[in-house]
C-alpha positions as CSV (number, residue, x, y, z in Angstrom):
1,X,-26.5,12.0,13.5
2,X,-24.5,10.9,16.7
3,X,-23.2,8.0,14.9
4,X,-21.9,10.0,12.3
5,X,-20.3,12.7,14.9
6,X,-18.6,10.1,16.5
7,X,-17.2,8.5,12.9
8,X,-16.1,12.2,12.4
9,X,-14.2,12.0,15.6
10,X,-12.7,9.1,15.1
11,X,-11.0,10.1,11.8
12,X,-10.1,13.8,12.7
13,X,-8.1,12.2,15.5
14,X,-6.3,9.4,13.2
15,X,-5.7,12.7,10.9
16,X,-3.9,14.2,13.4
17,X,-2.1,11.8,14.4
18,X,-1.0,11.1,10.9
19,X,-0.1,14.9,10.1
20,X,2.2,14.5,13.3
21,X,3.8,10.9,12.0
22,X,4.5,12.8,9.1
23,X,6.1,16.1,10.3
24,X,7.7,13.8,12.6
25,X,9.9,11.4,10.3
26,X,9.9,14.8,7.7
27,X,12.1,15.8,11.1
28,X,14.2,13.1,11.1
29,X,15.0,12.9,7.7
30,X,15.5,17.2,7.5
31,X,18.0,16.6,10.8
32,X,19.7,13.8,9.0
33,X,20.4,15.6,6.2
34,X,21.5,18.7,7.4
35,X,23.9,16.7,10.0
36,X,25.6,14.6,7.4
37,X,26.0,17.8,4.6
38,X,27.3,19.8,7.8
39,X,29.6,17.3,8.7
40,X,28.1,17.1,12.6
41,X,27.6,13.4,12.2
42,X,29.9,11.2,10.0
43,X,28.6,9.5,6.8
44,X,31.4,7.3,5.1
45,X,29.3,6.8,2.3
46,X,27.4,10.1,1.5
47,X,24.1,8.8,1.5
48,X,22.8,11.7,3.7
49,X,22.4,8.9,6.5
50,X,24.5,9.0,9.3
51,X,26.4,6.1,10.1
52,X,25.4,5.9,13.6
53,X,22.0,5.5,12.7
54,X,22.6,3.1,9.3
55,X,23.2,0.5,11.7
56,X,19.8,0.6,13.8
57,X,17.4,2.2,12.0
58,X,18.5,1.4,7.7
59,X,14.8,-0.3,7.2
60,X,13.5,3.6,8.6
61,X,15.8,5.4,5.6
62,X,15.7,3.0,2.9
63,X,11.7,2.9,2.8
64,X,11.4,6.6,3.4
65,X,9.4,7.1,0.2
66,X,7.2,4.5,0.8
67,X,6.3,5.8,4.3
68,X,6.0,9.6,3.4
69,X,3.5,8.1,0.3
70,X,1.3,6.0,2.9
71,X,1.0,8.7,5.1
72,X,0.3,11.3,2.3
73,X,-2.3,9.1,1.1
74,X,-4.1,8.4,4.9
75,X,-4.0,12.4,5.1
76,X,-5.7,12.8,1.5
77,X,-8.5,10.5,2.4
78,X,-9.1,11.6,5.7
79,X,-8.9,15.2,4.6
80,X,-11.3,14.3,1.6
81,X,-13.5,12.1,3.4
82,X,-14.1,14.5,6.4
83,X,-15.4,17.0,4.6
């Protein structure tokens, strides 16, 4: 029974810390939206990316669906599994 308390633990914390990964980058991706369509950041090519951030951080926006499906998945399990 303590072994299985402890696995529960274990996974309610990695489920939180996923839920916050993924409101986090959902974040990101809202702000850079809303700056490029507002025109508060400049985005020569209107892929809703600003160009500031194209230059660092393209790997973040160009695998956006494949993060936000990872994470969706980790959350189902560990939702499913916990209970």
């Amino acid at each position: 029974m303590y072994i299985y308390n402890q696995k529960l633990i274990k996974m309610s914390e990695v489920l939180i810390t996923a839920i916050f990964a993924a409101c986090l980058l959902g974040g990101v991706y809202i702000y850079a939206y809303w700056a490029t369509t507002s025109g508060s950041l400049e985005d020569e090519n209107q892929n809703f990316i600003p160009d500031s951030w194209e230059k660092n951080f393209k790997w973040l926006f160009t695998g956006k669906t494949v993060i936000m499906l990872i994470l969706g998945l980790i959350i189902g399990y560990l939702i499913g599994a916990s209970t």
